[in-house]
Residue, then its C-alpha position, 0 to 999 in steps of 0.5 A: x500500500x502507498x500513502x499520500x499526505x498532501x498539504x493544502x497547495x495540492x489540495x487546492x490544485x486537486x479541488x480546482x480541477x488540475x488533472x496533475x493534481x489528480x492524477x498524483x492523487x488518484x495513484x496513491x492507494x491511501x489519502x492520509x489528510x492531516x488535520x490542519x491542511x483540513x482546517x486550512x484548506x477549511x477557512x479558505x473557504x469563502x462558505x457564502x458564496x456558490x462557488x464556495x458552497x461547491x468546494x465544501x461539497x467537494x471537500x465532503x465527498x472527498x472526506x466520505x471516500x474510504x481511502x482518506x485517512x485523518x492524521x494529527x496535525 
């Protein structure tokens, strides 16, 4: 099994829809999501807007996938 831990910069890329970003992502059997890239990644988002209504949706079904893991930050 291989681990990703990513930080919030690849996070941001992957939410944005970059295909390199993805593609690191998707090749990694294990997503370990720390929890203050979670929490950064988090107050970024700009929850009153539509577009950051969608990016929480995103981040949430991102979370839902069995393959994420949280760490300690």
């Amino acid at each position: 099994m291989n681990a990703l831990l990513p930080d919030t910069n690849v996070l941001i890329d992957f939410f944005r829809g970059d295909a390199a970003a993805a593609d690191t992502i998707a090749s990694f059997d294990r997503i370990l999501l720390c929890t203050t890239v979670l929490g950064e990644y988090k107050s970024g988002i700009d929850w009153r807007t539509k577009a950051g209504k969608e990016y929480a949706a995103k981040l949430e079904a991102f979370i839902d996938d069995p393959a994420v893991r949280f760490i300690g930050g």
